[in-house]
N, C-alpha and C positions, 0 to 999 in steps of 0.2 A: 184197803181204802187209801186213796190218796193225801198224804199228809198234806198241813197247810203251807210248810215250808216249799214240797215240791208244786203244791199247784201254786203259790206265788212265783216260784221261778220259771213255771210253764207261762204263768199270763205276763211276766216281765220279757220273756222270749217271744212271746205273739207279739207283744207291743213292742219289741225292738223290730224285728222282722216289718212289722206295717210300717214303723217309720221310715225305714229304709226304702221299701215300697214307694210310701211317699216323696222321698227325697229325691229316687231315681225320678218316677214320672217327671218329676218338674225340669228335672237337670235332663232327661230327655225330650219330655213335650218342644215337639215341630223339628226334632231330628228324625232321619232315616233312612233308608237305602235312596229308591229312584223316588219320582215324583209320585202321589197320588191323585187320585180322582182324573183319572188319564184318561177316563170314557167321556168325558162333556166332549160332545160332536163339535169340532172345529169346519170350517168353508174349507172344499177342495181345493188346495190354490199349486198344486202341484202337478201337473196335467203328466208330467212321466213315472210319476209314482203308479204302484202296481193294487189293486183293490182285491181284497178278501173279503164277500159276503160271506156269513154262517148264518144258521140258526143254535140256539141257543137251549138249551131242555136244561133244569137245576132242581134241585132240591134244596136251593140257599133261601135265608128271608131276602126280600126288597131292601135298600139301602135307601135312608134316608136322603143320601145325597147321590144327585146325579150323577156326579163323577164319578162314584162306588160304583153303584147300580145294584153288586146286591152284597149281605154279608159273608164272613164264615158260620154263619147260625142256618137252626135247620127250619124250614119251613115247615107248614103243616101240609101243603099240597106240592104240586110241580110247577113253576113258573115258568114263562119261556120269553127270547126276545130276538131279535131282529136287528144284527150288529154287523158293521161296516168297517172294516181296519184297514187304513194307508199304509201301505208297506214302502220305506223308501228306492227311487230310482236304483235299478241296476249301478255296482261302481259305489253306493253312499255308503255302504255296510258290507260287511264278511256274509258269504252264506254260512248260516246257523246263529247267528246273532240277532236281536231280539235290539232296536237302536231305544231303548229309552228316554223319553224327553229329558231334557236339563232346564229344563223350565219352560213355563205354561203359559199360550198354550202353545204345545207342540208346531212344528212347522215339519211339515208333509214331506218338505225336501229331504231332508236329515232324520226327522226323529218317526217313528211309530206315533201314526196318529188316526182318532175315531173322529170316522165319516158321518155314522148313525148309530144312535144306539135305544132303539125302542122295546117294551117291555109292548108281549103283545099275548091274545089268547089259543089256549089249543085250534081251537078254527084256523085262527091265520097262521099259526105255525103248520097247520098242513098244509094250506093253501100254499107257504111261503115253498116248503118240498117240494109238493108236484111241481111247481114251475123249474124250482131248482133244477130237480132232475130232467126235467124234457131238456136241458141247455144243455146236458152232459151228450159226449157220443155214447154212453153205451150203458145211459139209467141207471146210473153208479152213485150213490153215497158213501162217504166216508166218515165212519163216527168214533170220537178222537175224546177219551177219557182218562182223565190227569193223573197225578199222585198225590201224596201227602206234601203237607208243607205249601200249598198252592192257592193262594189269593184269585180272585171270581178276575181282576185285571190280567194275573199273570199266564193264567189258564187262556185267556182269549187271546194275549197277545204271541203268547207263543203258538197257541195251535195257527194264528194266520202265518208265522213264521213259518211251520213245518208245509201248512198246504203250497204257499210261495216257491219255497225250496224248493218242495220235493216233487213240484208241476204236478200234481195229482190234478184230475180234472173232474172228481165228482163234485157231488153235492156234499160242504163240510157241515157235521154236525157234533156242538160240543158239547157233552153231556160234562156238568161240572157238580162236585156231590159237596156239602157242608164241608169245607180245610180253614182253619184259622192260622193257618201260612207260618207255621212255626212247627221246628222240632220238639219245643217246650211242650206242643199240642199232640203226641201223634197217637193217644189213647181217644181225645176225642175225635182225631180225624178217623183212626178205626173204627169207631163205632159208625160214625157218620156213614161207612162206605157198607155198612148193615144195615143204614135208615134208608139209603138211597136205592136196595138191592132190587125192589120189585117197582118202582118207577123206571129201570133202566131196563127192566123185563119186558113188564111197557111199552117200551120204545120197539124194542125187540120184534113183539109179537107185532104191533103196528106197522113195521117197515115189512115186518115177511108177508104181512094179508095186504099192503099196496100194489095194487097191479104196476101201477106208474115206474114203481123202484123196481130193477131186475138185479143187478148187485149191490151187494154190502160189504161193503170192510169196515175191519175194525180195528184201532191202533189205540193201544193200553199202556200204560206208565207205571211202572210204582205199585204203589196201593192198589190203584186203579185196575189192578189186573186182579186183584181179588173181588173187585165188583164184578167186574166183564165177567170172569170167569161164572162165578158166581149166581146170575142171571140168565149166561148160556145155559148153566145147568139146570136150573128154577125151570127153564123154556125147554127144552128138550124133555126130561122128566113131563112136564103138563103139554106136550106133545108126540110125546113118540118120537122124539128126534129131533134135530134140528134143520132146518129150512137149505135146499140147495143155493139158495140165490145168497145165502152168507158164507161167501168165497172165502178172506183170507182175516183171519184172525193174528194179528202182530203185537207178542206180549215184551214190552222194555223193559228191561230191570226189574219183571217183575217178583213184588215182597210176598212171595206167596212160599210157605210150607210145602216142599219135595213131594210128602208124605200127601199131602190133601188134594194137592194136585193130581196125583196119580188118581186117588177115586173120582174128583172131578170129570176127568176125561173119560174113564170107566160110564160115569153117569148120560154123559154124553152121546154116547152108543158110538155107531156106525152105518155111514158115514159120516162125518164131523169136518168142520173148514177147514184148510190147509193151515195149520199153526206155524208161525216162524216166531222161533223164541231169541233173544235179545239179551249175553248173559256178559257178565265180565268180572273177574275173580278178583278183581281190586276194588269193588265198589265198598265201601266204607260205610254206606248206611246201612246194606244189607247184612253185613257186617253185623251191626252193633242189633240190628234187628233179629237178626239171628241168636243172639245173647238174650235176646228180651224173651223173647218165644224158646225157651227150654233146649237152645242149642241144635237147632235140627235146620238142618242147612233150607237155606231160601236159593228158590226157582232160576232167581237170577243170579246167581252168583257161583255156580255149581262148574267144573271142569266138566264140558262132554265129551270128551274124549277118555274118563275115567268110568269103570266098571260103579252100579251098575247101570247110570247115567245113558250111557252110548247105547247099547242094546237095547233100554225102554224108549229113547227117542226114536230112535229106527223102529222098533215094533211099529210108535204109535205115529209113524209119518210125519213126525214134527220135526222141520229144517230149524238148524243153528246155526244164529253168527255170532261168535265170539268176539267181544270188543277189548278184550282185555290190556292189549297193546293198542289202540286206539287212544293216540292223545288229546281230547278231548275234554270238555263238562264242564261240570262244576269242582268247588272241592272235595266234597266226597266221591268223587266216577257214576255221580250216578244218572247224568243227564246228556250220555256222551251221543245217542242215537239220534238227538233233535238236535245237538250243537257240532257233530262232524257231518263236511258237507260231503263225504263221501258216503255217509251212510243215509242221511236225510234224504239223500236222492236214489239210493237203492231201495229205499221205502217207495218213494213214487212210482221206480219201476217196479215192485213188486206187486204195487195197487197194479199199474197199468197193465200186467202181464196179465193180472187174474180179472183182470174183468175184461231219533230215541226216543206226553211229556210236558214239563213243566220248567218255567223259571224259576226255580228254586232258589229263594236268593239265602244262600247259606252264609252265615257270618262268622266271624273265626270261633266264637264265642259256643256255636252252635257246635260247630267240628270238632270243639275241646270236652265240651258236652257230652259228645256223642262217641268221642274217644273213650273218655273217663269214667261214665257212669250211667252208659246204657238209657236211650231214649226213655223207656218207660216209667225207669225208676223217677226220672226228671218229668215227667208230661204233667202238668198242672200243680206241680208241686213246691211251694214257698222254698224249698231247699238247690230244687234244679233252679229256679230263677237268681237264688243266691249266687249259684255259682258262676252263671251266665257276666252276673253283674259286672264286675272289673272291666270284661273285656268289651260291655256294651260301651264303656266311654270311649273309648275310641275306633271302633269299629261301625259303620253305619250300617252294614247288615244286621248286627248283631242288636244294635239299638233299636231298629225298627221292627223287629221279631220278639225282644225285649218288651219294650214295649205294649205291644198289641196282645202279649200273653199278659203283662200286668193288668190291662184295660178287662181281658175277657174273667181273669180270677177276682178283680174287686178286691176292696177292703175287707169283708165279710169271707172272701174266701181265703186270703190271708190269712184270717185270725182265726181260722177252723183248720189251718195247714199242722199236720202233726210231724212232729219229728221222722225222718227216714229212719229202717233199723237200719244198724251199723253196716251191715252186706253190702247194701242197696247205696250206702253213699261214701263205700268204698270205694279206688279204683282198680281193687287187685282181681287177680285171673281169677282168682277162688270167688269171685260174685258171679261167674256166668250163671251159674245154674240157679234163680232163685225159684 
């Protein structure tokens, strides 16, 4: 039983930990990366700026406020909406770059700015497709499903960045699943991408029984590619197969296990979409994700040109492009296909033939995080925020991720945080394997 010595020193530790809690919020409250609530629809006043309609499928709640639109929480059903993004003029911005406002609201010239942004019903989201697609040459959809770490803002503005880019000319459609935009979060964004698996089937099966749609592609990120995947399989399995008209399956960096993957595809049968996988041996999050998950190498991150790598992608028809020397992304390497413009745009031509993704705002805080002590063991954890802390004061990525993980744990989940075991908040090699 617990002596009373030790459970006074456990409740003088919960209540240091919350005050600390409390102290950051305050010293944070109204810091953070880029602006928020960047969806209130501003007047077009930019007549050379370039426009990305999508439609919108989720699994997020509604957001109280407009400029959110919706949360990192999970809904009980699918919501959808009808979003307008201003890309700035040719010349204002790098291709692969994502212009941020620096304050609100936005001006159309220079910054990333929303046209429209309406929450609408399954009815008009079909209604909004057909018409989409008759505008396409060749009744083409493109549906574009993020990773971890990715805010319902950052997921839309970067998928207009990648459609812009990469002249794709379907119909974009962005499937966004429960992410509460933080490393600190990626046991819930996991799970999330299990809540979201049979709305995205859903979609699936929906676009293969539309007459109107004749191709699909599909472009996966991250995590994201353990939904996709994931759903392909759910779909084939409860059809015998999967659908001709879903051409080209394009997986980025994705966090998927070597090992499940291979049954995935097995499950999938024959024929199955042209897969072009997207890997890079320096990426860092996969990396640490790989530590998390029992050491067994992830999808993305794999050498293919190493045994037995090469010989199972050639069996199973699946083209690779290594980005590994690709200077590129984020801090970790892992957003280099949607931020080089040489590859962002061999994405469009590989849509265009056959018919990197998310702004991750990583903060140094996050990096050191994820250097040191393994995403999971930190994902909601009073100890992983501890250690975040320092470098949230001066860092604004790291304060706004900071942050937003404080807001989603609460006081009450603070005071229920248990000490990590020693392994888990080591940062020595001997903690890979917990």
């Amino acid at each position: 039983m617990e002596t009373s010595k030790r459970r006074g020193e456990r409740v003088r530790s919960s209540l240091g930990i919350r005050l600390l809690a409390c102290a950051l919020i305050s010293v944070l409250a109204g810091c953070g990366g880029h602006r928020k609530n960047v969806l209130t629809p501003v007047a077009d006043t930019a007549p050379q700026s370039h426009r990305v309609e999508m439609l919108i499928a989720t699994t997020r709640s509604p957001s109280v406020s407009r400029g959110e639109m919706f949360t990192g929480e999970r809904a009980r059903t699918p919501n959808f909406a009808d979003i307008t993004v201003s890309v700035p003029p040719d010349g204002a911005r790098k291709v692969g770059e994502v212009s941020w406002p620096k304050k609100l609201p936005p001006n159309p010239a220079t910054d990333f700015a929303t046209l429209k942004a309406d929450m609408i019903d399954i009815d008009a989201a079909k209604a909004w497709l057909n018409t989409s697609v008759r505008k396409t040459p060749d009744g083409s959809a493109l549906v574009f499903i993020h990773g971890f770490n990715t805010r319902f803002e950052d997921s839309v503005y970067r998928f207009a960045q990648i459609v812009q880019d990469s002249g794709v000319r379907s119909a974009p459609i962005l499937v966004t699943w429960p992410s509460r935009g933080s490393l600190l979060a990626y046991g819930y964004d996991r799970e999330s991408t299990n809540y979201t698996r049979n709305a995205l089937e859903n979609l699936f099966q929906y676009l293969a029984k539309d007459a109107e749609v004749k191709e699909v592609s599909i472009l996966a990120h991250s995590m994201g590619n353990w939904l996709t995947l994931e759903a392909l399989r759910q779909m084939a399995i409860r059809n015998g197969g999967l659908p001709a008209k879903f051409k080209n399956v394009m997986l980025a960096a994705p966090d998927v296990d070597v090992d499940v993957f291979r049954s995935q595809i097995v499950d999938m049968g024959t024929p199955h979409p042209q897969f072009t996988l997207f890997v890079s041996r320096d990426d860092r999050a996969l990396a640490v994700s790989r530590r998390v998950w029992g050491d067994v190498a992830r999808l993305g991150s794999i050498d293919p040109e190493q045994a037995p790598y090469k010989q199972e992608l050639a069996d199973a028809d699946i083209k690779v492009i290594d980005l590994t020397k690709v200077k590129a992304g984020d801090r970790l390497n892992h957003g280099k296909f949607a931020e080089s413009p040489e590859i962002v745009r061999l994405i469009g031509a590989r849509i265009s033939d056959g018919q990197t993704l998310t702004d991750n705002r990583i903060g140094l805080g996050d990096t050191i995080l994820a250097a040191t002590t393994g995403t999971a063991a930190a994902a909601g954890n009073a100890a992983g925020l501890l250690l975040a802390a320092p470098v949230a004061i001066v860092d604004a990525n790291t304060r706004d991720n900071f942050s937003s993980q404080l807001d989603a744990l609460g006081p009450a989940g603070m005071s229920r945080s248990k000490p990590l075991p020693k392994c888990q908040a080591a940062s020595s090699v001997n903690c890979r394997k917990q």
